[in-house]
N, C-alpha and C positions, 0 to 999 in steps of 0.2 A: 619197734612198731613204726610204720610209714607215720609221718605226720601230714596230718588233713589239712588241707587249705584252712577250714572254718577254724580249725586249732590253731595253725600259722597264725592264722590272723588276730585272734586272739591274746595271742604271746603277744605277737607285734603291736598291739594297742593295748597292753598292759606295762609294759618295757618302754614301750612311747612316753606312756601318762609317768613313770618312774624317771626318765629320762628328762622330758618336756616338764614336770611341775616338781617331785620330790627331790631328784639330784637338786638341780640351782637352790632350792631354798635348803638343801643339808649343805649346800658348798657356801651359800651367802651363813646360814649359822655356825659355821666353822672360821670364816672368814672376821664376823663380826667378835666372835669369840674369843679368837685367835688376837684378836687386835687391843680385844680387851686386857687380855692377860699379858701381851706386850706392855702396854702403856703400868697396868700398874705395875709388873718390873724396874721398868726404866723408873718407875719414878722411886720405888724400892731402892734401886743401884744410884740412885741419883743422890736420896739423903743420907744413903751410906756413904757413899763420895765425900761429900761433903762437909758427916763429920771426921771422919777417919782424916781428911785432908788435912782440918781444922787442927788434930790431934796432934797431928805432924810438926807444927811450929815451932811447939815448946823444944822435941828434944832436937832438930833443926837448928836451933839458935842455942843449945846447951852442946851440942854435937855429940848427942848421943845416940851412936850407933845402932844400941842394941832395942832401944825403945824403935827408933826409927823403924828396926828390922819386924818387929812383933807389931808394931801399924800396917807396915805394906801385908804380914801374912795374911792379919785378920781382911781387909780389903781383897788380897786374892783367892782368901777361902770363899769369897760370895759365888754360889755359878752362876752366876751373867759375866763377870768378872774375869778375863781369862789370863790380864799379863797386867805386874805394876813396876813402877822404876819414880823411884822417886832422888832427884840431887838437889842439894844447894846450889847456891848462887856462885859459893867458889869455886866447884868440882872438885869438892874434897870427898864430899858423900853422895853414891853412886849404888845405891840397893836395888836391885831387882828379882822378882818373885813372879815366877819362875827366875834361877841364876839365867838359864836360855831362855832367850823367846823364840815363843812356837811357831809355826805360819797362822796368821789368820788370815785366810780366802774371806769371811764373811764375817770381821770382825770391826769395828770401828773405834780410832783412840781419840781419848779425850783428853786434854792438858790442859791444869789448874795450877794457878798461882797456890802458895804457901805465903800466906801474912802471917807474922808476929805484931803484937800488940805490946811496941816499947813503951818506956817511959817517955823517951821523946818523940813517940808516935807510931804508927804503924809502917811495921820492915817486911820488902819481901825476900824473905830466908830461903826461898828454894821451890822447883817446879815437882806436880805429879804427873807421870804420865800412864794413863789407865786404858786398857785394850777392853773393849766391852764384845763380846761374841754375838752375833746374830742366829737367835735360833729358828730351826721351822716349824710353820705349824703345829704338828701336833707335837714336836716338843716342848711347844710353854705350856701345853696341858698338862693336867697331875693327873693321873692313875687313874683318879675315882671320875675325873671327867672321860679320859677314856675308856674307862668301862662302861660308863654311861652311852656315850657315840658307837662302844659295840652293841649294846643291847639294843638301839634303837636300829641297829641296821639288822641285827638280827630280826627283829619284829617286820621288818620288810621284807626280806627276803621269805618268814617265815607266809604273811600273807599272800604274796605274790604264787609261791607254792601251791599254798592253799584256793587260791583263784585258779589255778591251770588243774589242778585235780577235780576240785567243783564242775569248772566247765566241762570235762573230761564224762563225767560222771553223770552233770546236767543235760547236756548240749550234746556233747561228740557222741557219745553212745545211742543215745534214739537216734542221733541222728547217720549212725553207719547202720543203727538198723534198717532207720528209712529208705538207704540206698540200695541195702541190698534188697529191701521188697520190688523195689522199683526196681534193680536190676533183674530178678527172676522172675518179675513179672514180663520185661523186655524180652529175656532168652527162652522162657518157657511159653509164653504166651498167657498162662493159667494169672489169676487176679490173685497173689498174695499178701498177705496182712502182715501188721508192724506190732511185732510183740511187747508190746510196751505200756505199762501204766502208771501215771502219775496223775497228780492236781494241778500241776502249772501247764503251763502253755505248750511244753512239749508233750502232755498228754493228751489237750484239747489239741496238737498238730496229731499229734497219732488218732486218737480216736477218728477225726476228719479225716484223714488220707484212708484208712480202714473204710467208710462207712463212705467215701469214696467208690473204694474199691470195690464193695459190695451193690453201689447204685451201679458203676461200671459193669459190672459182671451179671447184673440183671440188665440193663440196654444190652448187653451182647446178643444174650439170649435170645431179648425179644428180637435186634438184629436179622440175628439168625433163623427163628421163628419164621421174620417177616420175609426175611429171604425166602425159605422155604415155599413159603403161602404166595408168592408174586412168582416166581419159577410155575409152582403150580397151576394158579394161573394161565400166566403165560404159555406155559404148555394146554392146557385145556381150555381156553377160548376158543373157542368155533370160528375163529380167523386167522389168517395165514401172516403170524406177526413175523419181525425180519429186525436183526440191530446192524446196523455199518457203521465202521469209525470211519474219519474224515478221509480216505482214500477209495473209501465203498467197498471195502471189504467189510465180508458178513464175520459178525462176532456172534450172533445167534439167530437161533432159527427158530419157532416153535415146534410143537408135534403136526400139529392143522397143516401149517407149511409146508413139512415133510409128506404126510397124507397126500393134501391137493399134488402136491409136484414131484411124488415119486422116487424122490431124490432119500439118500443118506446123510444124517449129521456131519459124522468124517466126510463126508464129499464133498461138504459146502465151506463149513466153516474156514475162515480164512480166505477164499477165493471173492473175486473182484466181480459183484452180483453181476454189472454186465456180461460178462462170460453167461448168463443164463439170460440174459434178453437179446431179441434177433439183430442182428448186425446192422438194419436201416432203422433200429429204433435207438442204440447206442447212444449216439449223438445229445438224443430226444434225453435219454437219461442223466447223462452226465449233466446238459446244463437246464436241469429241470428248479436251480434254485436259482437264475438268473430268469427265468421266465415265465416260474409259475408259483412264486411266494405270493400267500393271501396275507390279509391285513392280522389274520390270528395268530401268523406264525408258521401255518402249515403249509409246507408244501407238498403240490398234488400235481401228480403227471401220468399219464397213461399210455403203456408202450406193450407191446406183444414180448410175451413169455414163453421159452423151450420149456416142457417138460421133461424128467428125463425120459419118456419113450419117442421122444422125436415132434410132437404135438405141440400146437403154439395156440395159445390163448390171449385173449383182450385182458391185463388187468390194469385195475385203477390202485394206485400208490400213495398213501395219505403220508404224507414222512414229518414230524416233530421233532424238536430235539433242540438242546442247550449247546452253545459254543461253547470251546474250552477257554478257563480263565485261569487267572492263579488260585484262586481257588476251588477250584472242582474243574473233574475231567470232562470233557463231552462226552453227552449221550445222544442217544438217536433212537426212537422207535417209528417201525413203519407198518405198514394196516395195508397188505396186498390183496384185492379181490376181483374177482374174477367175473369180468362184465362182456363175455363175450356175447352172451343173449341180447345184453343191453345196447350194446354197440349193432347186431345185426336189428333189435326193435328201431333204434335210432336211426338207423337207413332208412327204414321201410317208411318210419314216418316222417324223416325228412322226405322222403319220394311223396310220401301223400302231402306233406306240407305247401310243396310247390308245385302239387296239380288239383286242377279244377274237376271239382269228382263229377261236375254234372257231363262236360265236355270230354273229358282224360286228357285236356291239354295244359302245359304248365301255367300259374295263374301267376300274378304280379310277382311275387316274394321272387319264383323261381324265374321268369323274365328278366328282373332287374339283375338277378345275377349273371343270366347266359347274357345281356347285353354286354356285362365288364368285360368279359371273354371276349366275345364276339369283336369286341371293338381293338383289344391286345389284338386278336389274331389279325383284322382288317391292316394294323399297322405293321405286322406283319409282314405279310403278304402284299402292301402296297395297296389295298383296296379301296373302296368304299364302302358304305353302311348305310342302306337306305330302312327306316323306321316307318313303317304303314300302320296310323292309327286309325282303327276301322270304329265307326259308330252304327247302329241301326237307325233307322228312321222311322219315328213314331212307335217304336216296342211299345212302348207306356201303354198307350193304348190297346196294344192285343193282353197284356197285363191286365189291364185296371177292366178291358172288356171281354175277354173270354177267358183270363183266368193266368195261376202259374205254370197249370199244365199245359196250355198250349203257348204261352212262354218257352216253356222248357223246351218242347218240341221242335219250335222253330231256331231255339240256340245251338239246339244239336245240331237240328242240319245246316245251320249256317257254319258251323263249325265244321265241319265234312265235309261241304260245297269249297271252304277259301280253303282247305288244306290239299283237296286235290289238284290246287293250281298250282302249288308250290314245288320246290327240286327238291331233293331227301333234305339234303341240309341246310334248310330253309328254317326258320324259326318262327311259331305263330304261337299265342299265347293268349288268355282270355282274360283279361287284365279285371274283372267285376261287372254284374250287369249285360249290359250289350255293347260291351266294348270290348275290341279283339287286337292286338298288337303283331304286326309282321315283322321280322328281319334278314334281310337282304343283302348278303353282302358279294362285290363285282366289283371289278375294276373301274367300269360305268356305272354304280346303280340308280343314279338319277333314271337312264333311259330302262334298265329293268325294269325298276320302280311303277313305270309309265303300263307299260307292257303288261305287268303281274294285276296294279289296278283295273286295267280295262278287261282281263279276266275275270277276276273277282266280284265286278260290276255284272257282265254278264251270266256269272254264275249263279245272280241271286236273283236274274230277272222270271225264271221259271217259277209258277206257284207253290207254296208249300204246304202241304196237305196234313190239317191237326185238327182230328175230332169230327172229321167232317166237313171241312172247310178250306178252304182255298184261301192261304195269305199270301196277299204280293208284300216283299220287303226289298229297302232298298237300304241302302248303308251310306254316309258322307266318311270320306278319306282322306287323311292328313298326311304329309309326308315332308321328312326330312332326312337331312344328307350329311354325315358324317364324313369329311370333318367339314365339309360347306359350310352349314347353318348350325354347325353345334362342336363344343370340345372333349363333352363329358358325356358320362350314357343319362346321367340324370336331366341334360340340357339337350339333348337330343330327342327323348321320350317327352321335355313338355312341348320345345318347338311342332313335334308331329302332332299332338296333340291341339298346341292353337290353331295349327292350320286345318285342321279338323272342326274344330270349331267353327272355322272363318268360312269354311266350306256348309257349314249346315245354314248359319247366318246370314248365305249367299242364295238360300233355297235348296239346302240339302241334297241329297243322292248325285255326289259326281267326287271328283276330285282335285285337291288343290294343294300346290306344295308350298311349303312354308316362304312367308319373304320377312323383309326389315320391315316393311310397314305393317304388320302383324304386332312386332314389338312395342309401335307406338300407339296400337288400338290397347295393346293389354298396358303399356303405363298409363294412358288416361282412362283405361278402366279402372286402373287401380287407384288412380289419381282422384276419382270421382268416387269411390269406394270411402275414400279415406276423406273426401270431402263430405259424404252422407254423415260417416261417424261423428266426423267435428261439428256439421252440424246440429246433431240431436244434441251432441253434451252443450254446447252454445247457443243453442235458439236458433238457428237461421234459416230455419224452415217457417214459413210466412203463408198464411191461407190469402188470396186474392180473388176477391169475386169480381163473376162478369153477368149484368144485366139481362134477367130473363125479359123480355118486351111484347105484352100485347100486341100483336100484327094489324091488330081492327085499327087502335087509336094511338097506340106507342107508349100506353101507361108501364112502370116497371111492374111484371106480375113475381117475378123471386131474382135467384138469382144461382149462380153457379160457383161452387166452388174451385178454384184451381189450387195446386202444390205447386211455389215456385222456393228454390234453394237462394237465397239471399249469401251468396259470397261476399264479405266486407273489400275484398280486393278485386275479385270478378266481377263482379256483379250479380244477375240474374244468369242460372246455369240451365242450360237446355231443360226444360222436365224432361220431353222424354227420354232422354238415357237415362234421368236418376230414376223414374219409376221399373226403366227396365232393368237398369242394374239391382234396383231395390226388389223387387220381387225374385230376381235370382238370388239375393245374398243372404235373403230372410228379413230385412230389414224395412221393408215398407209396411207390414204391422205398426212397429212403432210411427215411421213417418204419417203412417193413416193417423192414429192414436194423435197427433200435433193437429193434424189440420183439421181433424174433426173437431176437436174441442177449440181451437180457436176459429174459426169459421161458425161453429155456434157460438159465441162471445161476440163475432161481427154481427150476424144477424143482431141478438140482441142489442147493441149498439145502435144497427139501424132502425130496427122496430119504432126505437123512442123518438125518431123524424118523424112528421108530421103528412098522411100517407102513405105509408112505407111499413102501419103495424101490421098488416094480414100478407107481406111478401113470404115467398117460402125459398127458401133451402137447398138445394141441388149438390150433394157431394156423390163425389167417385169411391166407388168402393174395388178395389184390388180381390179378385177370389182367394186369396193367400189372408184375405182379414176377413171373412166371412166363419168366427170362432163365437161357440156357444155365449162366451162372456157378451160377445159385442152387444145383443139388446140393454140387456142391463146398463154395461158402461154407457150406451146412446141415452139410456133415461135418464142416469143421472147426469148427467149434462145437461138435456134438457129442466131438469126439473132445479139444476145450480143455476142455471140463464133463465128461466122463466119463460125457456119458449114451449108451446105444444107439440107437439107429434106429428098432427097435421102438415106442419108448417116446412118438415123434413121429407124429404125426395132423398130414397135412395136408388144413385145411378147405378148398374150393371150392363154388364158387355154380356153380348151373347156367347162368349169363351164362360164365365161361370154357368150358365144354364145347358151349357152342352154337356158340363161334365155330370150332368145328372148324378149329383150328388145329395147323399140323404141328409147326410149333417148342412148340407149349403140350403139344402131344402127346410128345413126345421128353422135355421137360422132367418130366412125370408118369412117364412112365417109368424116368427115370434118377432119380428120388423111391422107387418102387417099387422099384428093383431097387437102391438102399440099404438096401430094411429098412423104410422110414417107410410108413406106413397112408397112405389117400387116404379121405378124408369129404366125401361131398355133402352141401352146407350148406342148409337151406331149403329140403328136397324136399318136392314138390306144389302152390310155390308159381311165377309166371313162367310161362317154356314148357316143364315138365315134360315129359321123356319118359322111359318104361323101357328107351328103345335106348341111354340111356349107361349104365345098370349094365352092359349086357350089353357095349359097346365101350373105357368107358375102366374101370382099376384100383380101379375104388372099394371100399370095406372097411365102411365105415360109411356110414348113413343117417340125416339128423339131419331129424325128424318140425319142421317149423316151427311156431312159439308161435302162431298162430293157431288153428291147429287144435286145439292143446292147451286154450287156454282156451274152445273151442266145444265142452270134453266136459261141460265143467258151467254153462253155459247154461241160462238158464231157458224159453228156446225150443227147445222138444221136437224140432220138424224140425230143426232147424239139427243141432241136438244128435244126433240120433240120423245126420244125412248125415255128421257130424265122426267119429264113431265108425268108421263102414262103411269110411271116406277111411282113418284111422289104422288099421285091421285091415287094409286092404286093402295098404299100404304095408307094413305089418309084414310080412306074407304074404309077398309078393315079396320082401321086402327078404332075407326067410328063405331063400323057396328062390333066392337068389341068391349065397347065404353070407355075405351081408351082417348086420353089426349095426346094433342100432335104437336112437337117442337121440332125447328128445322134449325140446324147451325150451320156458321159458316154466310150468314146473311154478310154481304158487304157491299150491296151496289143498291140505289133505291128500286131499280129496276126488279131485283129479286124478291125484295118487301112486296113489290105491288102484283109479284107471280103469285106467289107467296098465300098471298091476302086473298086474293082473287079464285086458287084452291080450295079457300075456308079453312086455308094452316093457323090455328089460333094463336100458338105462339110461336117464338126465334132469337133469337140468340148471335151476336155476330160483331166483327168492329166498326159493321155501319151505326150500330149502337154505343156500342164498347169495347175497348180493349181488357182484359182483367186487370183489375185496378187493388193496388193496397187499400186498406179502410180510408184512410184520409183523403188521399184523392179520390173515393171512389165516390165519398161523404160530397165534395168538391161537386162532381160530375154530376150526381144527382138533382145537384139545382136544374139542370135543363131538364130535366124531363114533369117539375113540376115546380115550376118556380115558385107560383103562388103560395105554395104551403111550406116552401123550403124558404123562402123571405120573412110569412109569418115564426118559423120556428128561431131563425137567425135573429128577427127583432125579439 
């Protein structure tokens, strides 16, 4: 029978431990044994020596031969003993026993005097010489010892036996049976069991490998089951799944697959899927995992598909899958569907996304992209690029006054009037609103540019006919020049754009093409932008009034509010660009909101002077802060300072009363029926009319500084039409119970026109210049000292 490793080794670590621990200590018990029964021999042969030797004397010194001879037998009858010779001193007597001596290899002699005990003392009579044998080992043993040292070896051997038969019995046997389950499980495939039962451990090994093999052989199943159920599946999901291993050959297909694309199992499988995508999409698929892995894992690419009748479709390719490691193969699944609907809806509404449904011309989104183009091609071809940023003038108002349809109307045909002036491949677009965007591109197009505006201009001077109506429109046009005044199409669209601006800001309807000094009105626009904002978070908006003045006697009768921007490093900044910039940006609400509430805290301040408690109030209100809240927040103001309503004058520009507004209207009312005055601000100047005294609350009539200083003009006409203007104002302003304020007073000569009209009160820096509260506190002394000395003492 073959011997097994586990037996081998077995023996060999039983023969070890016989070897390693029983031999030496059976060879040291042998050794010490052996040594034993040495010594008490010798010492046996030794006191035999020595009497026998002794014995010797007497017949030695009698010379008797025959006694002598029956000493040396008995001495070499001993077996340690193996040769004796004993002579006298004369060498007369010469015995030896054996008559021969034998060899001794391994014998050693010993030679002893012979004393006699004379009368006159002790004689030595003669030598012994005695051969002693060296035996071995187990020769000094007797019999009964070795039969002893057989049986104990027999008892070893017999164990040792019995330990390779046990383990035989124990161990080797389940365990060839175990091998060979495990082997016919290997070549059959089938889960075989260990026939084997015991209580020790190689039962609980068997029972375990069994019950193993039983849990094994149920996961198979389910396995296989699940296999089953996921092919299934896979076959029967209503989408067109697809597996490729890492060189993109299909490893499976589903049925849905097959269905949508016509094709055969046998025809695919194995083959390199691009062979079924069209040849400019190729590319697209191979490196769809350098360029289109999502953050999930998935990658997703979309490329045109043959079917097999020839037919190519849009699909979308969702592809997942595990990289191969040492541990598991790579898989791959992938999710093909078929978006060619989606793809043609996707055109259709990118086309609508980048046109203007009122117009049908493309709107911003799609502008800004035919700009990128346009401007590649320009470099091209060597070109230029001329950018015509088209505005209307004054739309608002056909808006806000006849409505969105007749808005629309005239978008249209401004829209059809600048397309007609253009070449085919001319680009126009309606960027939102009444803004319309041209592109131009010539080897000149500055002077196109020129050319195409002065058409455009003229296109729009005929009337346009909406609802019954005749609108004249005019348009301001910005233009800029690629690569002139710009590098990018984003820097190209705003430059035509500020010059546009700069054009409407110039008095609108003409054209102007973009320069540098353009650049430096929009950085200190912006510069002033970003100064309004720092000032609201820091405070440095500062209310400063300037002296309303009795024209009779020069008493102060209120006073005016101004908004001036406190720069810690400028100083005092223009107001009017920040009011102007500030009602473009949305941000003169708040700065109103500053100077109202502190400009009422000054009044209250100065009330508590000494003639100065019944002054009133004069702030500027912005049409952009004329908001439902504002009576409320004005009362309480009032009512946290302690002043009255009365004592408040609110200024307006004839620009709020034009816009005939209901909420502006409601707002003036609920001003009014607080208590606070209403003053038109700047009357006679803009589009004047006497139908708002008569429709909205106004109280007072503020005479504008131009007319004032045309009363003392050195040009007689002018001078005397300034006059007739200002009485004639007066007059109405009278019978409408209106009061009359002139500003702009600066010479005494104009006080004493002035005066001499019955203009009651004025305003001016023959008075005042507007003043912070402290010096304004200062300045007040002159106009009533007497009561300003008593409040100082």
């Amino acid at each position: 029978m073959r011997m097994h490793s586990v037996e081998s080794r077995f023996i060999a670590i039983v023969i070890g431990a016989l070897l390693i621990f029983v031999a030496p200590l059976f060879a040291l018990f042998l050794i010490v044994s052996s040594d034993r029964v040495a010594r008490e021999r010798e010492q046996h042969t030794q006191v035999l020596v020595e009497t026998n030797v002794q014995a010797l004397a007497k017949p030695l010194w009698d010379f008797d031969r025959e006694s002598i001879g029956q000493v040396a037998a008995t001495l070499q009858a001993d077996p340690a003993i193996a040769y004796v010779r004993v002579r006298d001193t004369a060498n007369l007597i010469d015995v030896r026993k054996p008559e021969l001596a034998p060899a001794f290899p391994n014998a050693r002699s010993m030679t002893t005097d012979i004393l006699y005990h004379a009368a006159d003392g002790i004689k030595k009579v003669g030598t012994a010489e005695i051969w002693i044998e060296k035996e071995g080992i187990l020769a000094r043993f007797s019999r009964d010892e070795l039969t002893i040292f057989a049986i104990f070896l027999f008892a070893v051997g017999t164990m040792f036996t019995a330990a390779i038969i046990g383990n035989r019995i124990t161990v080797i046997r389940p365990l060839m049976r175990l091998t060979a389950a495990i082997e016919a499980t290997r070549r059959l495939g089938s889960r075989h069991h260990v026939d084997w039962t015991s209580n020790d451990e190689m039962g609980a090994l068997a029972h375990n490998f069994n019950e193993m093999q039983s849990k094994l052989e149920r996961e198979e199943n389910e396995l296989k089951l699940a296999h089953a159920r996921a092919t299934d599946i896979y076959n029967l999901t209503p989408a067109m799944l697809f597996s490729i291993d890492a060189q993109n050959r299909i490893t499976a297909v589903s049925d849905y697959w097959l269905t949508a694309t016509g094709y055969r199992r046998r025809d695919v499988i194995g083959r390199d899927f691009t062979a079924f995508v069209d040849p400019e999409w190729r590319d697209v698929y191979r490196d769809r995992h350098a360029t289109s892995r999502s953050e999930g894992g998935i990658c997703e690419v979309t490329v045109c598909f043959r079917r097999a009748d020839g037919s190519v479709m849009d699909v979308l390719i969702l592809e997942t899958g595990i990289a191969e490691s040492d541990d598991r193969q790579a898989l791959s699944l992938s999710v093909m569907t078929d978006v060619t609907d989606l793809k043609e809806a996707e055109t259709r509404n990118h086309r609508q996304a980048i046109t203007d449904h009122l117009t049908g011309l493309i709107n911003r989104q799609g502008f800004e992209a035919v700009l990128d183009d346009m401007i590649g091609r320009a470099d091209q071809h060597g070109h230029q690029l001329a950018c015509l940023f088209v505005d209307l003038d004054r739309f608002k108002w056909i808006n806000d006054n006849l409505g969105h349809a007749a808005g629309d109307d005239v978008l249209c045909e401004v829209a059809t009037r600048l397309r007609r002036q253009l070449r085919a491949d001319d680009m126009i677009a309606r960027l939102g609103g009444d803004e319309f965007a041209i592109l131009l591109s010539a080897p000149n197009a500055r002077q196109l540019a020129t050319d195409v505006s002065a058409r455009l201009a003229a296109s729009l001077r005929p009337p346009i006919l909406s609802q019954g109506c005749e609108l004249n429109v005019s348009a301001s046009i910005g233009i800029a020049v690629y690569p002139d005044h710009a590098a990018t199409a984003a820097d190209l669209l705003q430059k035509s754009d500020m010059a546009m601006y700069s054009r409407k800001r110039s008095g609108k309807n003409g054209v102007r093409f973009f320069d540098a000094d353009m650049l430096d009105i929009a950085r200190k626009r912006l510069e002033t932008e970003q100064f309004i904002d720092q000032g609201l978070r820091e405070d440095w908006f500062e209310a400063h009034l300037q002296p309303i003045v009795a024209l009779s006697d020069g008493r102060v009768a209120g006073f005016e509010a101004l908004m001036r921007l406190h720069h810690p490093q400028r100083g005092i900044l223009p107001p009017g660009e920040i009011v102007g910039i500030a009602e473009e940006n949305g941000s003169i609400t708040r700065i109103g909101d500053v100077i109202l509430s502190k400009s009422i805290a000054n009044l209250a301040a100065i009330s508590a002077i000494a003639g100065f408690g019944e002054t009133y109030l004069a702030v500027n209100f912005s049409p952009l802060q004329f908001e439902p809240a504002l009576p409320a927040r004005l009362a309480s103001l009032l009512m946290e300072n302690d002043v009255t309503p009365p004592r408040i004058v609110i200024e307006i520009t004839e620009a709020v009363l034009m816009l005939d507004n209901p909420a502006v209207r409601e707002v003036l009312d609920a001003l009014s029926a607080l208590g606070c005055r209403i003053a038109l601000d700047d009357f006679g100047t803009g589009y004047s009319s006497l139908s708002y005294l008569n429709r909205f609350p106004v109280d007072i009539v503020k005479i504008d500084q131009s007319f004032t200083r045309s009363l003392s003009t050195s040009e007689k006409a002018l001078r005397d039409k300034s006059r007739m203007l200002v009485e004639g104002i007066r007059t109405i302003s009278h019978q409408m119970g209106c009061t009359v304020v002139a500003e702009g007073i600066e010479t005494d000569e104009q006080w004493e026109i002035l005066r001499a009209m019955d203009i009651e009160f004025g305003q001016g820096y023959l008075f005042s210049r507007p003043l912070p509260l402290p010096a304004l506190v200062d300045r007040l002394a002159e106009f009533v000292p007497e009561e300003r000395a008593a409040v100082a003492s």
